[in-house]
C-alpha positions as CSV (number, residue, x, y, z in Angstrom):
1,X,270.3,214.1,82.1
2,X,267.5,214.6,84.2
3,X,264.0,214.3,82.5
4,X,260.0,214.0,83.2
5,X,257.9,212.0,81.2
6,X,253.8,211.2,81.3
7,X,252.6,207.6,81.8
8,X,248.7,207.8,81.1
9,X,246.9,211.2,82.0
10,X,247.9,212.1,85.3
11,X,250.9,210.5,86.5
12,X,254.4,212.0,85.8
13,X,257.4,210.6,86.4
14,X,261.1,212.3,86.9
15,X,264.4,210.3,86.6
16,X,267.5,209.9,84.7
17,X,267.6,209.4,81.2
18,X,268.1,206.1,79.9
19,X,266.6,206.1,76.0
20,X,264.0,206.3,73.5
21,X,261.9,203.8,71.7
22,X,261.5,203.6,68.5
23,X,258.0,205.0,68.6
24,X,258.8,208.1,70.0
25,X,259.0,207.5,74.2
26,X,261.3,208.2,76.1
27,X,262.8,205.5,78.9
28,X,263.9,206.5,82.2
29,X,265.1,205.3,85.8
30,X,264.5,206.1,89.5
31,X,266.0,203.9,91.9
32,X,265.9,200.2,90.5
33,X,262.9,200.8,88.1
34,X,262.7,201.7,84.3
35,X,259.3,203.7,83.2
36,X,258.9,204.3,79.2
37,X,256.4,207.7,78.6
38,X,255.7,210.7,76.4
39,X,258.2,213.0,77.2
40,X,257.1,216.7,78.6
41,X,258.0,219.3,76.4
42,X,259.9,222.1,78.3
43,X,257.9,225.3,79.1
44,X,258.6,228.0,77.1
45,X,259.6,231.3,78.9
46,X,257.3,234.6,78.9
47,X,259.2,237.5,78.1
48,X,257.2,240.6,79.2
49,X,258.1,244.2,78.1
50,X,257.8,247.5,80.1
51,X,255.7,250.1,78.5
């Protein structure tokens, strides 16, 4: 499963999903490398009505 995490405050980082730590992270891999970040929470979507 493809997910994005944040490592610091501006950096985000999108690979495959690889686990959690037990403090809440989320670990994930691109290429040959392993980042562990706060995961992104998905946006929600905007439902508009018409008048």
């Amino acid at each position: 499963m493809l997910r994005t995490i944040t490592i610091g405050s501006c950096v985000s980082v999108q690979g495959i999903l690889v686990g959690h730590t037990a403090d809440g992270k989320v670990m994930i891999r691109v290429d040959e490398r392993t980042f562990v970040g706060e995961p992104v929470a998905p946006a929600k979507a905007i439902v508009s009505r018409a008048s």
